[in-house]
N, C-alpha and C positions, 0 to 999 in steps of 0.2 A: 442370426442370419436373416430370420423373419423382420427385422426392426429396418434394415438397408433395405430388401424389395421395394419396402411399405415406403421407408423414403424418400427413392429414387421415384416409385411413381406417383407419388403425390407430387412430385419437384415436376415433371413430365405435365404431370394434370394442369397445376399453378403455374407453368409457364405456356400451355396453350391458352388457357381461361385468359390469362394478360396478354397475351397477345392477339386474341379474338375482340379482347377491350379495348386495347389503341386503335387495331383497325378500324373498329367502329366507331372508337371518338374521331378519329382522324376524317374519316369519308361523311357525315353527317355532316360538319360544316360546309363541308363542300357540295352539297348536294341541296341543301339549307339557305343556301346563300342568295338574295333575291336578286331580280334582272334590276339592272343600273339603269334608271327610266330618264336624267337629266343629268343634265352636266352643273357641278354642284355650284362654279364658278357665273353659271348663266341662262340661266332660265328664261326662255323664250315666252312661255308663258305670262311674264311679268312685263314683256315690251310695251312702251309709248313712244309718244312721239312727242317733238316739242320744238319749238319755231325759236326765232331770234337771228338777233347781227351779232354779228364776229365782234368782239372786244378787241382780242386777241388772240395771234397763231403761235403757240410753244412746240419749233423742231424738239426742242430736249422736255423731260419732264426738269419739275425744279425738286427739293427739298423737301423729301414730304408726301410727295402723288407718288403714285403706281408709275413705273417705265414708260416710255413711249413719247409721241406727240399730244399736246395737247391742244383742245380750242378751248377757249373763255367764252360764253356766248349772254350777251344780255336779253332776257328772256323776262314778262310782264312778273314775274313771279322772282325775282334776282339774277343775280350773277349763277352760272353753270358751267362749272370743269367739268370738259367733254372729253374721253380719253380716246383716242384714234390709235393706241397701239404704236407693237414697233416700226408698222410700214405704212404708217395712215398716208404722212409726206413723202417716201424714200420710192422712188422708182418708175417706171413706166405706166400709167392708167393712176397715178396716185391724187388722191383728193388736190385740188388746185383751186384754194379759196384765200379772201383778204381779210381785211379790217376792214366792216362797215356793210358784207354782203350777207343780204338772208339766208339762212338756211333751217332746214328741219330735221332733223338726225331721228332713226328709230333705235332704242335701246334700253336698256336698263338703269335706275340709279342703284347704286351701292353706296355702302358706305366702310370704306377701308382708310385704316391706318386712320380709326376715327374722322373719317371727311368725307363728304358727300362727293360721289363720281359718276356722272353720265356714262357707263361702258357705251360706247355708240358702234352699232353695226350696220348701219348706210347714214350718210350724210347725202341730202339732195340739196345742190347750188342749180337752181333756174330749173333746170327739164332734166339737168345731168344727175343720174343716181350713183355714189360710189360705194361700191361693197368695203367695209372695215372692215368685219368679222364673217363669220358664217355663223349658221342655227344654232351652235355650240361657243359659240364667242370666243374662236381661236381664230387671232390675227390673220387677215388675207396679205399673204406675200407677192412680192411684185411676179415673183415666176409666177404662181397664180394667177393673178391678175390677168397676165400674159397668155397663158393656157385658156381664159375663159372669154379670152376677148376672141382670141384664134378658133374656138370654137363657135362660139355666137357669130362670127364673121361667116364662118364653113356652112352656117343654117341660112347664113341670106337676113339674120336680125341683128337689132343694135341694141347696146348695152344701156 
């Protein structure tokens, strides 16, 4: 009869002990876990800036590039696939450049799917600035666009 007490609360003991040890494993990661300081796809920290004429304007990506629009820009240093995202061209306040006009884009290069990419987060044509991305180099949507031009209007300043 002595052998079953002894059993039962040993099985009592070994089943708090393990379960005082997952708790534990469990809440350590999570408490362990460091603050996310960048965005992994876009580092601001790494922006430049870089001048040139429009080769060429791609509404679609081709074969190959990251999604979106793209510019081609001839730049003293080569050819540069400049990626403008999915709304660089599409909508209201949206980038409105040719073949043949300067411009200076601030942004980052990458290099995905093996090839080198300007991710560009303003493109400046003459005095006009166009937000592509924000600080985190997630595409500006035209509703965006629209919200920030409607508030910069509401301040009495222009974009």
């Amino acid at each position: 009869m002595r052998r079953c007490v002894a059993r039962g609360s040993t099985r009592l003991i070994a089943g708090g002990v393990l379960s005082a040890l997952l708790l534990a494993i469990a809440a350590v990661p999570l408490a362990a876990q460091p603050a996310r300081e960048a965005h992994t796809f876009y580092d601001i920290t790494k922006e430049v800036t870089i001048s040139g004429a429009v080769s060429s304007v791609l509404p679609r990506h081709s074969a190959g590039t990251i999604p979106g629009a793209h510019l081609l820009l001839a730049t003293p240093s080569g050819e540069v696939d400049a990626s403008l995202g999915r709304w660089g061209l599409q909508g209201k306040g949206a980038l409105s450049v040719s073949v043949g006009q300067q411009v200076k884009l601030t942004g980052i290069m990458k290099t995905i799917r093996e090839k080198q990419v300007f991710v560009a987060r303003t493109v400046k044509v003459g005095s006009h600035v166009y937000n592509i991305r924000n600080e985190h180099g997630i595409a500006v949507s035209p509703q965006a666009r629209e919200r920030m031009a409607h508030q910069t209007a509401q301040k009495g300043e222009t974009l």
